[in-house]
LOFI-431696 format. One line per 8 residues: number of its first residue (from 1); their letters; for each residue x, y, z of N, C-alpha, C. Coordinates in steps of 0.001 Angstrom, whole numbers, padded with zeros to 6 digits. Layout:
NUM> A> X/Y/Z/X/Y/Z/X/Y/Z; ...
This chain:
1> XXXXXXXX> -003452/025677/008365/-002626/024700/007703/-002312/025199/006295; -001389/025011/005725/-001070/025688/004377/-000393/023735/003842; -000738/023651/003146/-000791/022718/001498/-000201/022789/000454; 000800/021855/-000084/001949/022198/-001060/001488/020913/-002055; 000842/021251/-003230/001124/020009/-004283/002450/019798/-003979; 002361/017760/-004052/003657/017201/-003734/004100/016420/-005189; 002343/016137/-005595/002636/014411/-006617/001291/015099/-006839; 001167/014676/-008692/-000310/014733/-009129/-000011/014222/-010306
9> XXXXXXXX> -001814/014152/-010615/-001671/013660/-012461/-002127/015201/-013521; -002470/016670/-012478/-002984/017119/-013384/-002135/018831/-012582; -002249/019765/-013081/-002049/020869/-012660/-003138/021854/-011710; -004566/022052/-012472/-005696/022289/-011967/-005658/021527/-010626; -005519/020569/-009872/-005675/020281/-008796/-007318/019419/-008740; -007392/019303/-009919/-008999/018602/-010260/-009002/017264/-010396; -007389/016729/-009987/-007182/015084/-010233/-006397/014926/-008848; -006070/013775/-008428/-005919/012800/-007871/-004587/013419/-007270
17> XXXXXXXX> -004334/013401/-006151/-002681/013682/-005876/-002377/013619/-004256; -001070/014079/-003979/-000707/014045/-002278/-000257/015862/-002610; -000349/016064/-001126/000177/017515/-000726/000948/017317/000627; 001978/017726/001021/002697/018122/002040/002247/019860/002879; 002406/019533/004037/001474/020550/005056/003070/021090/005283; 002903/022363/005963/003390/023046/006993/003483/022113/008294; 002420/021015/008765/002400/020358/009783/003574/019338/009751; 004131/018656/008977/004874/017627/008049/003890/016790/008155
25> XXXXXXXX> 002876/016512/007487/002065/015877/007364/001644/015558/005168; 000762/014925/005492/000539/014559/004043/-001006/015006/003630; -001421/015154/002871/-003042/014946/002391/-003449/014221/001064; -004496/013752/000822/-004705/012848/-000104/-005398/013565/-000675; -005508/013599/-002157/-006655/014199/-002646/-007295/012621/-003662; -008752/012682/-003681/-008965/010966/-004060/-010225/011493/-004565; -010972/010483/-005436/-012323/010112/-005133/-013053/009385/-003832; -013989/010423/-003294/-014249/010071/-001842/-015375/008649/-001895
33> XXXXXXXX> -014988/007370/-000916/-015971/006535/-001295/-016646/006044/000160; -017901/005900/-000263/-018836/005665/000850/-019259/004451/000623; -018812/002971/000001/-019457/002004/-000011/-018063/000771/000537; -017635/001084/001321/-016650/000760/001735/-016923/000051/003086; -017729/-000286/003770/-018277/-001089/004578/-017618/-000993/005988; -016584/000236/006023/-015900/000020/007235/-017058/000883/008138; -016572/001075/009420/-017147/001690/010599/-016352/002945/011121; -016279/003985/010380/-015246/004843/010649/-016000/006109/011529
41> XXXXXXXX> -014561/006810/012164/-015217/008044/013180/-015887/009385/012343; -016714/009964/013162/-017081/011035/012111/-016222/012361/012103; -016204/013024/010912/-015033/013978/010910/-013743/013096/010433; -013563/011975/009555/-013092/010885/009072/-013575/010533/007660; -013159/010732/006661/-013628/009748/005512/-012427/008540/004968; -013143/008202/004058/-011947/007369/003121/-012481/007582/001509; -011054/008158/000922/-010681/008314/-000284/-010141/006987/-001142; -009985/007072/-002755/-009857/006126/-003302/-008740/006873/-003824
49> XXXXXXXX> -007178/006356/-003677/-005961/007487/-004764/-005290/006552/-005500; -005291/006747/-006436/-004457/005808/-007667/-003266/005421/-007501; -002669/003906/-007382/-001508/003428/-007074/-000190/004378/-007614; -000597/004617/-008777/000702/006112/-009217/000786/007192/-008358; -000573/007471/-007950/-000177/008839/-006972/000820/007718/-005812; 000257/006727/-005627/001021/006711/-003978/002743/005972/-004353; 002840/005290/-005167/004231/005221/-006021/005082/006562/-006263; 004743/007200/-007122/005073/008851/-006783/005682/009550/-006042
57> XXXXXXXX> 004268/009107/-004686/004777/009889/-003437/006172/009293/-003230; 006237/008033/-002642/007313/007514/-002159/008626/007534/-002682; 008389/007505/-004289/009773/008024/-004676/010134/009214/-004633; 009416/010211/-004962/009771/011352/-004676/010273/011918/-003126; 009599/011197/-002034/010127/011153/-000872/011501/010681/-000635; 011672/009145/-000874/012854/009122/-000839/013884/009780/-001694; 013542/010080/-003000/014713/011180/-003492/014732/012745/-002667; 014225/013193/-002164/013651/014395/-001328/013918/014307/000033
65> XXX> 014730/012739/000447/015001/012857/001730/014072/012988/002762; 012787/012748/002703/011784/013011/003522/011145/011292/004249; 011528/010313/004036/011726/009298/004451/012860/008467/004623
């Protein structure tokens, strides 16, 4: 799989952001949280991503034609 910063808050890649795949797919980059009470599969987590990253994404998508 190859990974394209899409949306971030930092350059280093040490903050919060989305990436677009080769797959057309998305990835989250977050603070990972484990007190989240759900029942999830393993090989599965859940991340925490800042309403700007996911605002971001979407505009930049729709200006980008990708939604």
């Amino acid at each position: 799989m190859r990974a394209t910063k899409y949306v971030g808050e930092c350059d280093e890649n040490e903050c919060p952001g989305a990436f677009t795949t080769d797959r057309g797919s998305y990835l989250f980059q977050g603070d990972a949280v484990t007190d989240h009470g759900m029942s999830i599969p393993a090989g599965e987590g859940i991340m925490e991503v800042p309403a700007s990253i996911v605002k971001e994404l979407v505009k930049k998508a729709i200006r980008d034609g990708l939604v």
